[in-house]
The first five atom37 places (N, CA, C, CB, O) and aatype in JSON, in Angstrom:
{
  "aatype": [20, 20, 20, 20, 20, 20, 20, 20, 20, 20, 20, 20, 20, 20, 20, 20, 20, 20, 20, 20, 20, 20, 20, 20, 20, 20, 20, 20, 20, 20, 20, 20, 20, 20, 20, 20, 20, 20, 20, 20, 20, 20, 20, 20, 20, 20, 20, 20, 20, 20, 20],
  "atom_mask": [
    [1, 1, 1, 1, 1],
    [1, 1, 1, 1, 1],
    [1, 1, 1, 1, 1],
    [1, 1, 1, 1, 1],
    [1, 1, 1, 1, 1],
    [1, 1, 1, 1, 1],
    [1, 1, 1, 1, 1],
    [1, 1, 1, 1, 1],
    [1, 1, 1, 1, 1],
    [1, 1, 1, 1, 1],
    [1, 1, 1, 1, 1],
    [1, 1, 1, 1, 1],
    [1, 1, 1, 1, 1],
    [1, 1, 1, 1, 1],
    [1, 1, 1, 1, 1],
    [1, 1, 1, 1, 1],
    [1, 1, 1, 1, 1],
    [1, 1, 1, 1, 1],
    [1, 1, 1, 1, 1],
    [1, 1, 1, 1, 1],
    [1, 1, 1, 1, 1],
    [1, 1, 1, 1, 1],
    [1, 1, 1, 1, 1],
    [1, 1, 1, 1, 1],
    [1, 1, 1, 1, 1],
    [1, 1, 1, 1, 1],
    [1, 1, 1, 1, 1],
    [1, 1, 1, 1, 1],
    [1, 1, 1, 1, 1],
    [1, 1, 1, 1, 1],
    [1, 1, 1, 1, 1],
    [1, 1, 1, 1, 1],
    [1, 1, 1, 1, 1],
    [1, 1, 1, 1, 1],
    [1, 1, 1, 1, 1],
    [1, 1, 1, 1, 1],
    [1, 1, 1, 1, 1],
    [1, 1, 1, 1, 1],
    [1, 1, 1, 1, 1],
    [1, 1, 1, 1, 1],
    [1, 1, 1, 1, 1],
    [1, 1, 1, 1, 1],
    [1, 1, 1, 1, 1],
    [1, 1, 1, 1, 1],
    [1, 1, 1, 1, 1],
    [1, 1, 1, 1, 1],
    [1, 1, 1, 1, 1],
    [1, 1, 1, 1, 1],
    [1, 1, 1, 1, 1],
    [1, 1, 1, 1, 1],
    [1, 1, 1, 1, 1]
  ],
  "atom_positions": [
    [[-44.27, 82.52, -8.09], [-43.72, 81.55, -9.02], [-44.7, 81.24, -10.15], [-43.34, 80.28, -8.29], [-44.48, 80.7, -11.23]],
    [[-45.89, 81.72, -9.63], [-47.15, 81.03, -10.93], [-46.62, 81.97, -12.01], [-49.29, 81.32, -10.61], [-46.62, 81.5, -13.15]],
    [[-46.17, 83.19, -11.85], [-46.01, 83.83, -13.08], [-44.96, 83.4, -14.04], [-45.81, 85.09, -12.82], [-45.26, 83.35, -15.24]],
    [[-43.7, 83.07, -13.64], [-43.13, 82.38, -14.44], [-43.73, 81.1, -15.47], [-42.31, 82.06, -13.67], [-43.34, 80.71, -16.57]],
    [[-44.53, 80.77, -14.82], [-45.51, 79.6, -15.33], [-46.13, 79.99, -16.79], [-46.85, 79.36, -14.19], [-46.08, 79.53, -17.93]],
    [[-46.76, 81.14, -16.1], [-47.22, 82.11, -17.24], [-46.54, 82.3, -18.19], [-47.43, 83.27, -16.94], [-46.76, 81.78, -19.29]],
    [[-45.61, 83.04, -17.94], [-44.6, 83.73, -18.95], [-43.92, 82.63, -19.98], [-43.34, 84.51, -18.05], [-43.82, 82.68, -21.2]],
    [[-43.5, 81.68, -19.09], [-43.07, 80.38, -20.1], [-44.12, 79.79, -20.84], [-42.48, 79.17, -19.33], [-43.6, 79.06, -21.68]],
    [[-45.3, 79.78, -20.91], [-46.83, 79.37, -21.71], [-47.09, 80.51, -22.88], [-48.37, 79.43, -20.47], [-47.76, 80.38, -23.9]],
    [[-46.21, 81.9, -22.31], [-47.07, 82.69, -22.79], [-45.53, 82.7, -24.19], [-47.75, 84.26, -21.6], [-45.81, 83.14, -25.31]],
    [[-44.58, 82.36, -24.0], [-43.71, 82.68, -25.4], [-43.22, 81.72, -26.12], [-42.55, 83.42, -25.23], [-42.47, 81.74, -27.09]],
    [[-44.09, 80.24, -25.14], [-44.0, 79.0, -26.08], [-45.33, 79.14, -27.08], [-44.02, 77.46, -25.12], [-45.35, 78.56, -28.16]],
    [[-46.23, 79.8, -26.68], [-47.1, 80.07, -27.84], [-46.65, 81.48, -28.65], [-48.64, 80.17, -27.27], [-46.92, 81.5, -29.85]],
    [[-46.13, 82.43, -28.18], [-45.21, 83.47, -29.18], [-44.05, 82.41, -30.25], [-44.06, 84.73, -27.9], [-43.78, 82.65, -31.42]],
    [[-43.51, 81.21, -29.38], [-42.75, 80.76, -30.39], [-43.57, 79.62, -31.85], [-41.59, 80.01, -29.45], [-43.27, 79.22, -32.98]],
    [[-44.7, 79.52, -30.87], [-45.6, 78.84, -32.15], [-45.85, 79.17, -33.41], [-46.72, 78.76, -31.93], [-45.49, 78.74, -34.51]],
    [[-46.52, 79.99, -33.04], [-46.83, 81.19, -33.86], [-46.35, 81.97, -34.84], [-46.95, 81.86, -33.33], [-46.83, 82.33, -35.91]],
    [[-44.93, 82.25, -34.09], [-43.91, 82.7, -35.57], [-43.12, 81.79, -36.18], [-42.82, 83.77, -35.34], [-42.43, 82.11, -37.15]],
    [[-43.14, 80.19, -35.53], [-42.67, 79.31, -36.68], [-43.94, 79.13, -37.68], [-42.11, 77.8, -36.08], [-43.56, 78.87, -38.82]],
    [[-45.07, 79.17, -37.56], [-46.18, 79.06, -38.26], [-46.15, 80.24, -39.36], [-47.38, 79.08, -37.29], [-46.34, 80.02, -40.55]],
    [[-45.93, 81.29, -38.92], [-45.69, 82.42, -39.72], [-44.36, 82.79, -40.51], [-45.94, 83.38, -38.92], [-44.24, 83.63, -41.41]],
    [[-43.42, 82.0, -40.0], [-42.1, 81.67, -40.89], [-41.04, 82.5, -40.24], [-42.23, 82.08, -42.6], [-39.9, 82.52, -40.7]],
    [[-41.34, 83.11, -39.3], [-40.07, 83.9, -38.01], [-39.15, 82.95, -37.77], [-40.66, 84.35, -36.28], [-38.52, 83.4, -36.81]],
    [[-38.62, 81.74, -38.11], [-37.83, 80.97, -37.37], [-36.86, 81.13, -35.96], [-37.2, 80.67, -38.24], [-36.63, 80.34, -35.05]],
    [[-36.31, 82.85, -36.28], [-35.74, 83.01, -35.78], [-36.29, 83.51, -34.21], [-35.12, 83.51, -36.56], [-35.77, 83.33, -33.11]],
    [[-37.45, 84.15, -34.55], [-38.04, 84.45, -33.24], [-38.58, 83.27, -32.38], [-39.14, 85.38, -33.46], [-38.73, 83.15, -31.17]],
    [[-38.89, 82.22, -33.67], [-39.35, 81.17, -32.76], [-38.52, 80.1, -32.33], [-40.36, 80.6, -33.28], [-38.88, 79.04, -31.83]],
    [[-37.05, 80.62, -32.64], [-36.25, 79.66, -31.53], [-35.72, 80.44, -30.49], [-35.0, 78.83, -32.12], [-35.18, 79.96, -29.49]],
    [[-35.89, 81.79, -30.76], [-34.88, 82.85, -29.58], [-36.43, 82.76, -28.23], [-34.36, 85.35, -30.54], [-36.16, 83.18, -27.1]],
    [[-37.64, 82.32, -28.45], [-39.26, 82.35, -27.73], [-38.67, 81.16, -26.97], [-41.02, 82.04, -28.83], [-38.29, 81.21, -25.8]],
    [[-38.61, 79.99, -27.85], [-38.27, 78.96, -27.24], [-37.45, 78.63, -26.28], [-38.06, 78.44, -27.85], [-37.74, 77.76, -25.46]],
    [[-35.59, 79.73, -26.25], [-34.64, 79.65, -25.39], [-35.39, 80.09, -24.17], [-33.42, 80.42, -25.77], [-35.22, 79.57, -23.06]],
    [[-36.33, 81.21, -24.47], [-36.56, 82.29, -23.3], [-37.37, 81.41, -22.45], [-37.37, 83.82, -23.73], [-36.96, 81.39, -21.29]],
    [[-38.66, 80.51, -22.73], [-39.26, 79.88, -22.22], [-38.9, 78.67, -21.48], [-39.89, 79.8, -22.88], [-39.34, 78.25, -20.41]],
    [[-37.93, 78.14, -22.32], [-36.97, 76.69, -21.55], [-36.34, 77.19, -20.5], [-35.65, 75.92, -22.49], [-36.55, 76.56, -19.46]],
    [[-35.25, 78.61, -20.36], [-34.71, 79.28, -18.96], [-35.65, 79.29, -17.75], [-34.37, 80.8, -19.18], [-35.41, 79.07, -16.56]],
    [[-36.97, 79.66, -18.49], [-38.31, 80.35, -17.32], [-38.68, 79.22, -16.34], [-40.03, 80.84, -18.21], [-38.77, 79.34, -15.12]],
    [[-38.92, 77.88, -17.22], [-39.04, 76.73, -16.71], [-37.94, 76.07, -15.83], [-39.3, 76.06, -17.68], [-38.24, 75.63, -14.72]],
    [[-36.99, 76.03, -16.2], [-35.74, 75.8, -15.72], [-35.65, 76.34, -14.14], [-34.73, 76.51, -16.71], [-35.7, 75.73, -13.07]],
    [[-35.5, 77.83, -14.49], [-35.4, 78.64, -13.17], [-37.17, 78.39, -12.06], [-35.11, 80.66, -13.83], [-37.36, 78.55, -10.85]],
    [[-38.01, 78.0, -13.05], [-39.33, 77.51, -11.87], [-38.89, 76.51, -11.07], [-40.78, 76.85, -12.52], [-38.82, 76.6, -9.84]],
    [[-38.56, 75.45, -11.78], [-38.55, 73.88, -11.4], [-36.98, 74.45, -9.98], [-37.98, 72.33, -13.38], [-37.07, 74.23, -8.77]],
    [[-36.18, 74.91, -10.43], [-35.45, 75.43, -9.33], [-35.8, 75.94, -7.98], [-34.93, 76.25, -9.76], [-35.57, 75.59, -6.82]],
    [[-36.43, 76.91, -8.57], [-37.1, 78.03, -7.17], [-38.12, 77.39, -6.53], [-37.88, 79.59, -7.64], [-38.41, 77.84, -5.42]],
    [[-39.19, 75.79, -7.24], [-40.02, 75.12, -6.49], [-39.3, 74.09, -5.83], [-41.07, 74.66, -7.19], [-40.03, 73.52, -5.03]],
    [[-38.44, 73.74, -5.86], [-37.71, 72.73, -5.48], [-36.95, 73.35, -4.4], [-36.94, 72.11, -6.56], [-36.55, 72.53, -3.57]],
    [[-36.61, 74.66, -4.15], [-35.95, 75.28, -3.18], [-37.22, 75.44, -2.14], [-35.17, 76.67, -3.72], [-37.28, 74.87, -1.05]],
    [[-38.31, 76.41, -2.73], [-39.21, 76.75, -2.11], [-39.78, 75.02, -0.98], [-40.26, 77.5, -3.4], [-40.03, 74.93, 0.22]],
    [[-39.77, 74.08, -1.95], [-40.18, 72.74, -1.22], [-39.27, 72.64, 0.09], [-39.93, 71.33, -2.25], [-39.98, 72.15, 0.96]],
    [[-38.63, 72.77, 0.34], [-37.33, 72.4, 1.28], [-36.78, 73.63, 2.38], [-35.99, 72.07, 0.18], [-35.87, 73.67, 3.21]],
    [[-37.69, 74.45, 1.98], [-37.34, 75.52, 3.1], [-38.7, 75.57, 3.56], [-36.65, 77.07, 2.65], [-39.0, 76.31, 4.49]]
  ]
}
C-alpha cells in the first residue's frame, strides 16, 4: 500500500509542475489520477485495518 502513497505524491508534484509550466491540462488530468490513488489507499487501509 506504501506505493500507492508514492505514486499519489509522485503526480501531485507532476501536477505542480505543469500548472507552473502552463500544462493546465496535464495538471488537472495528474491531479484526477492522484485523488483516485488516495481514495483507493484510504480504502484498502481501512479494509486492511479490519481484517
Amino acid at each position: 500500500m506504501a506505493g500507492l502513497i508514492g505514486l499519489a505524491i509522485l503526480f501531485l508534484i507532476l501536477a505542480f509542475v505543469a500548472y507552473l509550466l502552463g500544462a493546465r491540462g496535464v495538471a488537472g488530468f495528474s491531479m484526477e489520477i492522484a485523488r483516485w490513488l488516495v481514495i483507493i489507499f484510504i480504502i484498502l487501509a481501512i479494509v486492511a485495518f479490519f481484517l
